[in-house]
C-alpha positions, -999 to +999 in steps of 0.1 A: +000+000+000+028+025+000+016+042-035-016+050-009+005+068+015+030+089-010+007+096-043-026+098-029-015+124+003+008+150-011+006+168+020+012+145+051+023+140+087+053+112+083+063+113+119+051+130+151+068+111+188+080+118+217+114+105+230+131+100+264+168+092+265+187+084+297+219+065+308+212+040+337+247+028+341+279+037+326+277+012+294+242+008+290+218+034+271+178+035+267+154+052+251+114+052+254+090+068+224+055+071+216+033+089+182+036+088+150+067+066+142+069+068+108+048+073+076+025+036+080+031+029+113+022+045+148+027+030+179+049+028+210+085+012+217+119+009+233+153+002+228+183-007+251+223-005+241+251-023+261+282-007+243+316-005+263+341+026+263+365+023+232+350-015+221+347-020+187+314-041+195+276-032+208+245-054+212+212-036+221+171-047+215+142-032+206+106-037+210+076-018+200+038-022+197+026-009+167-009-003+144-008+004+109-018+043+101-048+054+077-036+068+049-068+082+044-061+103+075-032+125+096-041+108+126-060+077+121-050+041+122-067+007+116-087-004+147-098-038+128-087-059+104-085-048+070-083-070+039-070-058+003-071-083-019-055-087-058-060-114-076-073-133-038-103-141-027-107-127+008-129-153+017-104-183+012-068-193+022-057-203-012-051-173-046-072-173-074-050-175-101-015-192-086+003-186-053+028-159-070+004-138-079-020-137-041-015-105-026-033-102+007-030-084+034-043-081+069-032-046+082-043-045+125-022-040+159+009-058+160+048-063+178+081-063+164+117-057+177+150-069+169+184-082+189+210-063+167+249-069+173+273-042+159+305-054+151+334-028+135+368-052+128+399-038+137+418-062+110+436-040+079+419-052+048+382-043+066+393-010+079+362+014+089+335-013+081+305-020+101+292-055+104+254-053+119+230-087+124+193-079+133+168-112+143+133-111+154+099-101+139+092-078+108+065-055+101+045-088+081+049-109+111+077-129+100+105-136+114+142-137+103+171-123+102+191-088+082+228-087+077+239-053+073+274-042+055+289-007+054+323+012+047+329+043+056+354+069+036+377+092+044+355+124+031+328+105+059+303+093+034+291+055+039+279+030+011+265+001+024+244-031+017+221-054+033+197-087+028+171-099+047+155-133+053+125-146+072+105-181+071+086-162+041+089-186+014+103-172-021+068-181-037+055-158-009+076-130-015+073-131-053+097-120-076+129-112-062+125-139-038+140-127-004+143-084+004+177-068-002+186-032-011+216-004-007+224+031+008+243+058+008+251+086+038+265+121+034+276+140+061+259+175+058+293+188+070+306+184+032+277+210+017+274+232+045+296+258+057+289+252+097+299+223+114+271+195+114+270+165+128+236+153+105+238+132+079+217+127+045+201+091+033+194+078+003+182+044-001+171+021-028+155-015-033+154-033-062+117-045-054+102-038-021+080-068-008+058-070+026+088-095+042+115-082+059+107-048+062+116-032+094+100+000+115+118+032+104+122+043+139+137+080+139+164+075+165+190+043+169+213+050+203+244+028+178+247+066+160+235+090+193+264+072+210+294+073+185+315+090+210+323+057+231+338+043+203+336+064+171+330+048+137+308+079+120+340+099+107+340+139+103+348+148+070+385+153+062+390+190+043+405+188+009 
């Protein structure tokens, strides 16, 4: 349903949340939020971040309860379920035509959350890389697993890469057969004359399927706490 969200609503509320930060102990960070999440999904959630001073490793977890917004509406969500059916029959299990070509989808109240490792090797050949390993449940209820693989450069922009795969079978996915995509961060410090420490996004998949997507939660403490081990570079001046 995205086309529902971006080309029927040219003007929309994408997020609205509040956020509470705090440090309990010396390594471990938390935060607590609650609104508009992001542009389909509204809801409530946490996550918690074990990451040492000066360790090139973190672990945290993240949970959240979440309902599927309106797109019909700023503030609305889905209070039942909802079916939206091509080429299905909302009354039945099995697809009209073939199994490839079923698309339905049961939009309601939900959970998902994630145990995500962060791993930045210290070995030559893999210098200012980030390895990152999500499990748990996705937005469509399945669960699986996303490996995530970036490398930074020295003028501070990252490329990275990532797949993703769940107990979705490829037949259930469709064409493309598991989700997978790339990205690319800029630090605003290279087209800005003050110091910034914000950073642009651009990021693209090939063919975006209901499995393996994940809640596109405005804050992650891996990037609010850099400064106990610092991966995110600063631009170096030419």
């Amino acid at each position: 349903m995205f086309r529902s969200y971006v080309h029927d609503n040219p003007v929309r509320l994408n997020h609205l949340q509040l956020t509470w930060f705090e440090q309990p102990y010396e390594a471990l960070y938390t935060q607590a939020y609650g609104g508009y999440l992001e542009m389909m999904f509204a809801g409530v959630g946490g996550e918690v971040l074990y990451r040492p001073m000066d360790s090139n490793w973190a672990l945290g977890v993240d949970l959240n309860y979440i309902s599927q917004r309106d797109p019909d509406s700023w503030f609305g969500v889905f209070s039942e379920d909802y079916y939206y059916y091509e080429g299905a029959d909302p009354n039945s299990d099995s697809c009209v035509i073939s199994p490839a070509s079923c698309r339905a989808y049961v939009l309601n109240k939900g959970t998902t959350g994630h145990l995500t490792t962060y791993y930045m090797p210290e070995w030559g050949f893999l210098d200012s890389t980030l390895f990152k390993v999500s499990a748990g449940k996705f937005l469509g209820g399945d669960i699986g697993a996303r490996v995530d693989f970036s490398k930074q450069f020295k003028s501070g922009v990252t490329v990275g890469a990532y797949a993703t795969l769940t107990d979705l079978t490829a037949e259930e996915y469709g064409e493309g057969s598991y989700n997978k995509g790339f990205y690319i961060s800029v630090p605003f410090d290279l087209m800005t004359v003050k110091p910034s420490t914000n950073r642009a996004y651009v990021s693209w998949e090939p063919i975006t399927r209901d499995g393996g997507q994940m809640l596109q939660r405005q804050h992650y403490l891996f990037e609010k706490t850099d400064v106990r081990s610092q991966w995110y570079q600063r631009p170096i001046s030419p």
